[in-house]
MARRO-447771 format. One line per 8 residues: number of its first residue (from 1); their letters; for each residue x, y, z of C-alpha. Coordinates in steps of 0.2 Angstrom, whole numbers. Example, Ala and Ser with C-alpha at 12.3 -4.5 7.8 and 13.67 -1.06 7.14 Angstrom:
MARRO-447771
1 = AS = 62,-22,39  68,-5,36
END
This chain:
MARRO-447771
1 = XXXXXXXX = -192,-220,-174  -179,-213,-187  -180,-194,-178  -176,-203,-162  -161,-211,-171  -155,-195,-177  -155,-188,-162  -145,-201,-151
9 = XXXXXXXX = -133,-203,-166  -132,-188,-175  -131,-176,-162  -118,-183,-153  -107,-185,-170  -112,-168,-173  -105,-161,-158  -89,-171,-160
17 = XXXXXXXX = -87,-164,-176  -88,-147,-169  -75,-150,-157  -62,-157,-169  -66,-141,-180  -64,-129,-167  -49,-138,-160  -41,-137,-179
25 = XXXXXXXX = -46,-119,-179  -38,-115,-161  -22,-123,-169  -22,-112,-187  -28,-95,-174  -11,-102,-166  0,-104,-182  -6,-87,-190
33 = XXXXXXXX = 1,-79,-172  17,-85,-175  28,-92,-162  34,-76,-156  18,-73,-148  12,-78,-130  -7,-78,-125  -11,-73,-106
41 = XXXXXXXX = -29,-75,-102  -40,-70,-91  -59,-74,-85  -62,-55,-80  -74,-47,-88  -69,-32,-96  -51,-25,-101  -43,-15,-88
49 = XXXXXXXX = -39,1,-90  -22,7,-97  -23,20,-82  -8,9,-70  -17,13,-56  -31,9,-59  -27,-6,-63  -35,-21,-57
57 = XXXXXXXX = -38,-40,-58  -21,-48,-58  -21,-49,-76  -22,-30,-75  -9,-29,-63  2,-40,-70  -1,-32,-88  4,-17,-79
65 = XXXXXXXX = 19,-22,-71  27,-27,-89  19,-9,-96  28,0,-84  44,-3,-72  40,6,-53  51,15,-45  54,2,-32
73 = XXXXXXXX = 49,-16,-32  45,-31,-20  57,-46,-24  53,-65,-22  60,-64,-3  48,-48,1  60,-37,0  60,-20,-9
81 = XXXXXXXX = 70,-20,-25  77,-7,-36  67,-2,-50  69,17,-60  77,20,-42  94,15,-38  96,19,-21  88,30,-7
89 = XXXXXXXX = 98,40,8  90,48,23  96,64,31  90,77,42  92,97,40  92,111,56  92,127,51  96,140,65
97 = XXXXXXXX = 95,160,62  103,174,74  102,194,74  119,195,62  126,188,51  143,188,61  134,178,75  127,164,62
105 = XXXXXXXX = 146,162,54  154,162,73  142,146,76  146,138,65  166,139,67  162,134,86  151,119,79  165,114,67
113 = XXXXXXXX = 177,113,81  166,102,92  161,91,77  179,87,79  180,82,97  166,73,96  172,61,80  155,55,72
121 = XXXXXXXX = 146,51,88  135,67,80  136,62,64  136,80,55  137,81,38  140,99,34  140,116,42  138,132,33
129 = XXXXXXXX = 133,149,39  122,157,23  117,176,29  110,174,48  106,157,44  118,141,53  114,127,40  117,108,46
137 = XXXXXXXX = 113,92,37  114,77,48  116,60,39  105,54,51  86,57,51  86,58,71  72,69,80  84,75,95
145 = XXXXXXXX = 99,82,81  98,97,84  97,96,102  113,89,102  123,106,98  113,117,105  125,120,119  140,124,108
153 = XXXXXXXX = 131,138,99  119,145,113  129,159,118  128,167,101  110,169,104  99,159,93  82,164,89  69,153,91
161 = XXXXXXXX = 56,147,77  38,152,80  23,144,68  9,154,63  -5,144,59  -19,151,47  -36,142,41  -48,149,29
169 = XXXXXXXX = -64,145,23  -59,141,3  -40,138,-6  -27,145,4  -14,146,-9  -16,159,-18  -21,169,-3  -1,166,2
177 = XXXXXXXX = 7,171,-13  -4,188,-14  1,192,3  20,186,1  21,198,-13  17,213,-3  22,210,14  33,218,22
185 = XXXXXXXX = 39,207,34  40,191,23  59,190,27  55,184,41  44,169,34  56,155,34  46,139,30  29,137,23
193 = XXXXXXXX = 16,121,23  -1,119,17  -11,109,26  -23,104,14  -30,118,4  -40,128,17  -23,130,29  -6,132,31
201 = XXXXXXXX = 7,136,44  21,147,42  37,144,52  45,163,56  60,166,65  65,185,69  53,199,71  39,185,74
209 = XXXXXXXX = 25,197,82  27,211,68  26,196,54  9,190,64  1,208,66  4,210,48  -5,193,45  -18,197,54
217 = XXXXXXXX = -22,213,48  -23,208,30  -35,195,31  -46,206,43  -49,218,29  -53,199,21  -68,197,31  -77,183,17
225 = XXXXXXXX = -64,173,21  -67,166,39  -47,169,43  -41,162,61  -23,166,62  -17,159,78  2,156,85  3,139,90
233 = XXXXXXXX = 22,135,95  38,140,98  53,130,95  74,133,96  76,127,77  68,122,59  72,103,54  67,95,39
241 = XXXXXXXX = 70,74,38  77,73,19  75,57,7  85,58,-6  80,45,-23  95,44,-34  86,38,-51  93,21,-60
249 = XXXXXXXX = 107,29,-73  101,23,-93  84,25,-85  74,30,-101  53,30,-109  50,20,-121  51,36,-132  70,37,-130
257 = XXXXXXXX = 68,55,-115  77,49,-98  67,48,-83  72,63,-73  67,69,-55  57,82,-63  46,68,-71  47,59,-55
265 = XXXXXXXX = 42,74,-44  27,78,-54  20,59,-54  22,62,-34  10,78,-34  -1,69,-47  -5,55,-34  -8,67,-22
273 = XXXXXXXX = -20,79,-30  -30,60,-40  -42,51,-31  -37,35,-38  -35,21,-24  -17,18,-23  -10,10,-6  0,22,4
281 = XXXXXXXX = -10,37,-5  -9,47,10  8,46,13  12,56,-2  4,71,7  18,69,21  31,78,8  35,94,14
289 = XXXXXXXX = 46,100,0  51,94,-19  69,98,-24  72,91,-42  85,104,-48  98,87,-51  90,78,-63  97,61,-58
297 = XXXXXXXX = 93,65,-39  77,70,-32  77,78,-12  61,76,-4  58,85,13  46,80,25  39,89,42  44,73,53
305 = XXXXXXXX = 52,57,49  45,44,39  54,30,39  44,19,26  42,29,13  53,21,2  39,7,3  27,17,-6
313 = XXXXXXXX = 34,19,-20  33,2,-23  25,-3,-40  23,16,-42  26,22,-61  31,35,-67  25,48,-84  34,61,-91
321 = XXXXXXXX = 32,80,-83  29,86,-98  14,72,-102  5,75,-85  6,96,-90  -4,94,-108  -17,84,-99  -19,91,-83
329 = XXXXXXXX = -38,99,-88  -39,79,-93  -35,71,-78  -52,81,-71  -62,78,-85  -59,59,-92  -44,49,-93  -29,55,-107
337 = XXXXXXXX = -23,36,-105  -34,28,-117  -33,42,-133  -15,47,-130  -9,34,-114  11,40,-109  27,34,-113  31,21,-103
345 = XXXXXXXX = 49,11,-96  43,-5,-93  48,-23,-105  33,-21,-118  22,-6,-124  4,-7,-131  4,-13,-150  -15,-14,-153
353 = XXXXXXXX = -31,-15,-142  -48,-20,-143  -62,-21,-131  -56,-38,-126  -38,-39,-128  -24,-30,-128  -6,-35,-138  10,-28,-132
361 = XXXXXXXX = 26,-29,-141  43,-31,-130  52,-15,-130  69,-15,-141  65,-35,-145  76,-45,-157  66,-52,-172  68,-70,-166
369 = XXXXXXXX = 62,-64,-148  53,-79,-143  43,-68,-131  41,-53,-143  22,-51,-144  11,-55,-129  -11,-56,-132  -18,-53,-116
377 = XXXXXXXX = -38,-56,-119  -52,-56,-106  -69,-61,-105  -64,-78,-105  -74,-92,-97  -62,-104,-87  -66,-120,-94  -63,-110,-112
385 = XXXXXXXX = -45,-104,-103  -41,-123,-101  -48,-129,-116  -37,-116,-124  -23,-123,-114  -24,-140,-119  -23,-134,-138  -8,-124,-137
393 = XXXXXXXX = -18,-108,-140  -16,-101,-121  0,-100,-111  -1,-91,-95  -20,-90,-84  -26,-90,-66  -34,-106,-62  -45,-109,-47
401 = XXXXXXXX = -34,-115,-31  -46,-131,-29  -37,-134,-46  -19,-132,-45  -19,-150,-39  -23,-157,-55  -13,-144,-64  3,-148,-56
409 = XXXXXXXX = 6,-163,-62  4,-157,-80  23,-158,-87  20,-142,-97  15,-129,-82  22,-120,-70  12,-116,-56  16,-104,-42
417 = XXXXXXXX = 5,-96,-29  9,-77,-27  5,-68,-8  -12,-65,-3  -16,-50,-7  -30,-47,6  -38,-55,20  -54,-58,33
425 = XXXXXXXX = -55,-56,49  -68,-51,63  -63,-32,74  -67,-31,90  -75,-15,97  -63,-12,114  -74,-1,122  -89,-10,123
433 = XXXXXXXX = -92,-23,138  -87,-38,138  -76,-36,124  -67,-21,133  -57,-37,142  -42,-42,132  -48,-61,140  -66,-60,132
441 = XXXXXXXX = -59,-57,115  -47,-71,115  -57,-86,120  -72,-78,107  -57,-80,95  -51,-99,102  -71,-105,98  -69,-102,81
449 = XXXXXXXX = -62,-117,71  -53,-108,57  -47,-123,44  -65,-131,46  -70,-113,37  -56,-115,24  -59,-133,18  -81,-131,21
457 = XXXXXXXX = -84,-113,18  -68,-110,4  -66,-125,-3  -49,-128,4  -45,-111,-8  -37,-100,7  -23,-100,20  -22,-95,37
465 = XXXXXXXX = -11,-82,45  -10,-73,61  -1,-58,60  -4,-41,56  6,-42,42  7,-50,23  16,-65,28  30,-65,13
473 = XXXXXXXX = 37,-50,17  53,-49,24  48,-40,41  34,-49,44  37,-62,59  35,-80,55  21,-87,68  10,-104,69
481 = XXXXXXXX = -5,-104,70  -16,-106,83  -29,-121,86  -44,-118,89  -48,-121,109  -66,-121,114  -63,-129,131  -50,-117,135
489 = XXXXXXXX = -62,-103,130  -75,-108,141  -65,-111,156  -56,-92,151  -75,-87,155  -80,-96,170  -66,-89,178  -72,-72,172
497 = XXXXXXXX = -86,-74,179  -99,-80,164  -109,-94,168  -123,-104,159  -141,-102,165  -156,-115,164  -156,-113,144  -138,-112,142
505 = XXXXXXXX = -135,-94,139  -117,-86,145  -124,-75,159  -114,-64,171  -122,-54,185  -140,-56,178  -133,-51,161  -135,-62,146
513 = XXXXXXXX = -120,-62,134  -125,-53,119  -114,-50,102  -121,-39,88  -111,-45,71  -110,-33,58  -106,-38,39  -110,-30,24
521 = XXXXXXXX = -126,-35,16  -128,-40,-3  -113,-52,-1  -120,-70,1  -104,-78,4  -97,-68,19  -117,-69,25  -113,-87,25
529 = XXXXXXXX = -98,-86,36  -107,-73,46  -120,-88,48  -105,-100,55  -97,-90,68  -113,-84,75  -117,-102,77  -100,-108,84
537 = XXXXXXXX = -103,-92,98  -122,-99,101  -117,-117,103  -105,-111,117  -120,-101,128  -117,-82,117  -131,-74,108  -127,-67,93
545 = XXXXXXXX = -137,-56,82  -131,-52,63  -134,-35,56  -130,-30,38  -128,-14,34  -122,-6,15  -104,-4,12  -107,16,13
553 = XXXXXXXX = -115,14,30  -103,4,39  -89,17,34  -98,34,33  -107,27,53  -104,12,61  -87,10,61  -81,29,64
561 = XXXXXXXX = -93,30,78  -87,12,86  -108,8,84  -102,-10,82  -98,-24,93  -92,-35,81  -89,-35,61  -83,-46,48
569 = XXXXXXXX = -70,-33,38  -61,-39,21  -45,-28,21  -30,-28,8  -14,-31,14  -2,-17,17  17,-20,12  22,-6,26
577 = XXXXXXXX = 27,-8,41  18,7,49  0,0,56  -1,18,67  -16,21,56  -24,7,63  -19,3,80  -14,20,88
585 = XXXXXXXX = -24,28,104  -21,44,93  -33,37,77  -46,33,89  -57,46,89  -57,51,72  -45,40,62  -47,22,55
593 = XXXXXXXX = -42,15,74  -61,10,72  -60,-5,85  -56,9,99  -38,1,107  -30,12,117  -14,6,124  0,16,129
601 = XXXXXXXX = 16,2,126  8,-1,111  6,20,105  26,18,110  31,3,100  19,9,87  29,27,84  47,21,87
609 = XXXXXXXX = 44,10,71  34,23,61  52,34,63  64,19,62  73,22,43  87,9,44  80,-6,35  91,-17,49
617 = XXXXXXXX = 81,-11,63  64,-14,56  62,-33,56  66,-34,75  51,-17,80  42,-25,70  41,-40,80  40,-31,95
625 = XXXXXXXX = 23,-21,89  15,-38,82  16,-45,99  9,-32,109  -4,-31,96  -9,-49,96  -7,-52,115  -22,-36,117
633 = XXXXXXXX = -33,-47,105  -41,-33,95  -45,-43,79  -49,-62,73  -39,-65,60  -50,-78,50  -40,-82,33  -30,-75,16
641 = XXXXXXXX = -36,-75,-1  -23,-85,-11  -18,-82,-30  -12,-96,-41  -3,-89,-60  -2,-105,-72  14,-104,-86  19,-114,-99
649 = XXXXXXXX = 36,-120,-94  43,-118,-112  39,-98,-111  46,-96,-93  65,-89,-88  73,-104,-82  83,-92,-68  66,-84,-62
657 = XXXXXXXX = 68,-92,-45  53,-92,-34  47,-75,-43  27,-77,-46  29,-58,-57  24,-60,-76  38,-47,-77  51,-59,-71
665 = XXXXXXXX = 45,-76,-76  47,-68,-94  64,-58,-92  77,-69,-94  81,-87,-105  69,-97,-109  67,-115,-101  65,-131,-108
673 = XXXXXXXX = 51,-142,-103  52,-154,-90  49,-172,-93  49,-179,-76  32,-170,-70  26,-155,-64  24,-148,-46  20,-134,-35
681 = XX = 32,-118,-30  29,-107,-17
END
């Protein structure tokens, strides 16, 4: 019939028709854009925000990244780079106080003298005698310092620092400064820390008593406030560990103002006092004081040593003082960063945005710049990105992994795969039996076959790893991993003493071996795996029971409470090489130590690093913690995400190295395509 001819002839030509239209379409969208343009797409939904951290997506965190330069940066080696810093230094300052001031200057000619005999075993910096006050800096952040002069100036009586410690029951701030104002004593109030905003502790060195019945007695006529004011130590001397950040010289916005400390000091309290999820958040709270009176060098004091602090300031940006002051009613209310976002410092600025793209112009660009102008657009679909690809219209996206095969032999791309940025494993409660035996958790972990779940449950698109640690970075211990050894498991048992019954259930003193798995519910893929393993562990004689909770539950209960046995937990990577947080007896009971390990060689390992500030040292502590770590078993690491970036070779810096950052694939002389076939960098 003629409609049946219409359809199986017309259709079809109709079809064609619209593909050749839209493919000559895609090329005049292409030639209106100009050459100077490139396109970076992205299948995420919406835009991100122009907030940097709130950022997210890697097309978000790559747009980001050429929007803003960080303080500091990671490098293709996993190392920390220079960014709007230049350098860091670490230092540590002890302050002693005496009756008189003849006393502190007398100290400090007796230090000077044995300063000498001692060369730089000491490694004093300076000595200077202000008032009653001995000042020393030590160029070294070392806990015992000041212990080591103490003998040279104890005969001219020293007085010792006591801490006053007082919590109240709303801000304490402003509490302080109206009692500072009037008290009589506040001479004697030497250092001052707010922990929090309901406490704070006051270091006092002199008349302490007099200085703490006049405390007391002012927030006694305070009763509304709930004060306790309490004395809680005594020690022979005040030291503060000091960073110091020396800031990049030519360092400037893209409105022409330099950076200065003072525009880096404030973005520090702004990430303080913002819940926005930025890694390492907590460690900003650690500064103890803020000293940006040289505007090239900022001093930041801390109560105790940090020594990777410098790594949180990776990817950190940086807006103006002045910027964060006319919106900080904002920053409560709504974002400033879409009606009036700040001056940045990265390569490009913002030209133009819409609800689905963004075009950025390159800061300072020569009018033949051949990567002047770049589109980023979102909301594509990726068979539109590769379509778009294929027709010269789209130059940089993020395939699926499962495709980078393919990809790779294209002449025209460059494909890399960036670190994985998170990971999946399975933590152990240690303090429930069985899995309170180092022995049961490993041959649990040995049933589990991990690279049949990549290629089955993955599609081959994961890696596997098994450290604690993002494997690129340039601390982290290289290790191979582990088969998977099921026999081996099962003999580690029998010799525990589980052994299979008439149905083949694990059973050990009349007690069947029983494993709760927790996961988060609403997640059909990681219900999927939770599926695996809990038949893995049942064929091998273990009866396992899976329980899904909400998100919110597992963190606000389960976990906090160690109401678990087992559960499958997707964490992000951290890029610092303190895991104390995690790992430490001392985070146990109510810190994120939520699979209960408590060992004592670990707890030492664990702090030794946390203080360790010479980048030298760190590689070879951090080995040391890793292995403790892994031989006690606590977790099953099961597999990393893995992140694949697509470029056009003819848009890519020929000197970009092994660098995977938008930022530095598009910072230096363009390359030339290659006719002899793609391939794959890592």
């Amino acid at each position: 019939m003629p409609w049946n001819r219409w359809i199986i002839y017309a259709l079809p030509l109709a079809l064609a028709l619209l593909t050749i239209w839209s493919a000559v379409q895609a090329r005049a969208s292409r030639a209106i854009k100009g050459t100077a343009e490139i396109v970076v797409a992205s299948s995420e939904s919406t835009r991100p925000s122009l907030n940097p951290y709130l950022a997210t997506g890697e097309a978000g965190r790559e747009m980001q990244a050429l929007l803003h330069e960080p303080l500091l940066k990671m490098d293709a080696q996993g190392g920390i780079a220079t960014g709007l810093i230049q350098s860091w230094s670490w230092s540590q300052t002890v302050s002693f106080w005496f009756a008189q001031e003849k006393f502190a200057q007398q100290a400090a000619e007796a230090l000077r003298k044995a300063d000498a005999v001692q060369g730089s075993r000491w490694r004093l910096g300076l000595v200077d005698a202000v008032g009653n006050e001995l000042r020393l800096i030590f160029t070294e952040p070392e806990p015992s310092a000041g212990k080591r002069v103490m003998d040279s100036i104890a005969s001219f009586g020293p007085l010792p620092v006591e801490t006053v410690r007082v919590e109240l029951q709303e801000p304490a701030e402003p509490h302080h400064t109206f009692f500072m104002q009037n008290a009589v004593e506040r001479d004697q109030i030497k250092d001052v820390w707010f922990d929090g905003s309901n406490a704070y502790e006051v270091k006092v060195s002199g008349e302490a008593l007099r200085l703490f019945e006049e405390l007391s007695i002012y927030y006694q006529n305070r009763p509304a406030l709930g004060a306790k004011v309490r004395l809680v130590n005594k020690q022979p001397f005040l030291a503060h560990p000091m960073l110091e950040l020396q800031i990049r010289e030519g360092a400037t916005f893209h409105d022409g103002t330099p950076v200065t400390s003072a525009d880096v000091a404030r973005t520090l309290r702004l990430l303080a006092e913002q819940p926005w999820p930025v890694p390492g958040r907590d460690a900003f709270r650690r500064i103890h004081s803020m000293d940006a009176s040289q505007p090239a060098a900022l001093r930041l004091g801390f109560r105790e040593t940090y020594g990777p602090f410098p790594v949180t300031l990776v990817d950190v940006p940086v807006f103006p003082a002045d910027w964060i002051q006319k919106h900080a009613r904002a920053f409560e209310e709504e974002s400033p960063f879409e009606k009036d976002p700040p001056p940045a410092t990265g390569l490009y600025k913002v030209a133009s945005k819409a609800d689905t793209g963004i075009q950025l112009t390159r800061q300072q660009a020569k009018p033949d710049e051949p990567r002047g102008r770049l589109q980023f657009v979102f909301g594509r679909s990726p068979g539109n990105i590769r379509t778009g690809f294929a027709m010269n219209a789209v130059d940089v996206f993020w395939p699926a992994t499962a495709s980078t095969a393919t990809l790779a032999r294209d002449p025209q791309l460059r494909i890399q795969t960036t670190a994985p940025r998170n990971r999946l494993m399975v933590l152990w409660n240690c303090r429930r039996a069985p899995l309170d035996q180092w022995e049961v958790r490993q041959a649990l972990g040995s049933m589990i076959d991990r690279e049949t779940l990549v290629k089955e449950l993955l599609r081959g698109e994961g890696s596997l790893h098994e450290g604690m640690y993002r494997p690129d970075l340039w601390f982290s211990p290289r290790r191979p991993v582990i088969p998977a050894d099921p026999l081996q498991a099962r003999q580690t048992l029998e010799g525990l003493g589980w052994s299979p019954d008439l149905q083949g259930r694990l059973v050990k003193g009349g007690e069947v071996f029983r494993l709760e798995l927790m996961t988060v519910s609403g997640n059909a893929e990681r219900m999927a795996l939770a599926r695996r393993l809990a038949q893995t562990w049942s064929e091998h004689g273990i009866e396992v029971v899976i329980t899904a909770v909400s998100w919110d539950e597992m963190l606000r209960d389960r976990l906090p409470q160690h109401r678990f046995d087992a559960v499958l937990l997707g964490l992000d990577y951290d890029i610092t090489w303190d895991q104390s947080p995690f790992w430490h007896s001392s985070q146990g009971p109510h810190g994120l130590n939520y699979s209960g390990l408590a060992d004592a060689p670990l707890d030492g390992l664990l702090d030794a690093l946390r203080i360790e500030t010479d980048l030298a040292r760190v590689p070879a502590l951090a080995r040391q913690v890793e292995d403790r770590l892994l031989s006690l078993h606590p977790f099953l690491p099961l597999f990393s995400g893995t992140n694949v970036i697509a470029v056009r070779r003819n848009v890519v810096a020929t000197d970009a190295g092994k660098s995977a950052e938008l930022r530095d694939l598009l910072n230096a002389p363009v390359g030339n395509v290659s006719q002899s076939g793609g391939g794959v960098e890592k």
